[in-house]
C-alpha positions in Angstrom: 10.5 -8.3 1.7 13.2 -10.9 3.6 13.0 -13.5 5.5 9.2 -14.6 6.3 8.0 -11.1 4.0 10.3 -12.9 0.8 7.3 -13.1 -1.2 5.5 -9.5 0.1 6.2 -5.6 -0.5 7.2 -3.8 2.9 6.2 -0.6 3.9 8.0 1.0 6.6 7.0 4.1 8.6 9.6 4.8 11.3 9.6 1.6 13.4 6.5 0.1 12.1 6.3 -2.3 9.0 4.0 -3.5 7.3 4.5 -6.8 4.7 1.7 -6.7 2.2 0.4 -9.2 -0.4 -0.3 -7.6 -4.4 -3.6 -9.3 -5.1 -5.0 -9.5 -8.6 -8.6 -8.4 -8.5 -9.9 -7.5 -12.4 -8.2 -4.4 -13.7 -6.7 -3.5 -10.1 -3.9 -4.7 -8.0 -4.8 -4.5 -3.8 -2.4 -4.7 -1.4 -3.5 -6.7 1.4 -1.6 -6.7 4.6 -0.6 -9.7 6.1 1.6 -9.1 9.2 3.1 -5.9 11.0 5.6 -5.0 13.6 7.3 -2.6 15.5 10.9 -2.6 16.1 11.0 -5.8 14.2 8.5 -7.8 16.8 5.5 -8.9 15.6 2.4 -7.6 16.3 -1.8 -8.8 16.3 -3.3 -8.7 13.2 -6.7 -7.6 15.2 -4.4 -4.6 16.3 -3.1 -3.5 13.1 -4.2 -0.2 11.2 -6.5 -1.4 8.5 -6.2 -0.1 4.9 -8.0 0.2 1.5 -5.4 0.5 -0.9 -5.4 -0.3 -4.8 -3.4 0.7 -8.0 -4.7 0.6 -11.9 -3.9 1.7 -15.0 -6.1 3.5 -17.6 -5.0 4.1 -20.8 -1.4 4.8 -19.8 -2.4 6.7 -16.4 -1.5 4.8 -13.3 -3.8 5.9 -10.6 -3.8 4.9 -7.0 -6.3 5.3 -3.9 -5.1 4.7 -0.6 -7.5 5.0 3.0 -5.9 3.7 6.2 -8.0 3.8 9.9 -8.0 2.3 12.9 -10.9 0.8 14.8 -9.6 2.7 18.0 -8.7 6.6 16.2 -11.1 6.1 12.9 -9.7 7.5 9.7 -5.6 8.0 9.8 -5.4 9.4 6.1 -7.4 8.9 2.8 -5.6 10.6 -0.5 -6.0 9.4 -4.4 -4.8 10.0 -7.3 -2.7 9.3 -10.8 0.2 9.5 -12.7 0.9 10.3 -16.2 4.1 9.2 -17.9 6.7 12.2 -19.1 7.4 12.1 -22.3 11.0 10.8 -23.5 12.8 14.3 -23.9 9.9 16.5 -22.6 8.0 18.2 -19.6 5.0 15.9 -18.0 1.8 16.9 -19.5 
């Protein structure tokens, strides 16, 4: 991020953004969003697509769930999964 994001990741879907915080929570890292805009203004928090998201690593496997929903339209899109290194030299396994 720049400017008042500096310190968060920014997601950007057309002319929304989204700045989220990495939080540290055991064996997972959550990304937490703390402001959103469209067209660079600033929008409500209260209006803002909530989200479930969270990365981890298990035994060299980086896997990921994400769920985002509104309070107005419900469930937007839910999808999981991993990520398995490729080898140095060779096809993913």
């Amino acid at each position: 991020g720049r400017g008042k994001s500096e310190f968060w990741v920014v997601e950007r879907f057309g002319a929304l953004a989204f700045a989220m915080a990495l939080v540290v929570e055991g064996d997972r890292v959550r990304l937490v969003t703390r402001r959103w805009s469209a067209f660079g203004v600033a929008l409500p928090m209260w209006l803002a697509p909530r989200s479930k998201a969270y990365e981890s690593e298990e035994e060299g496997v980086f896997h990921f769930f994400v769920e985002i929903s509104h309070p107005l339209a419900g469930l937007i899109v839910r999808y999981s999964g991993w990520l398995k290194p490729q080898p140095p030299g060779g096809r993913a396994v």
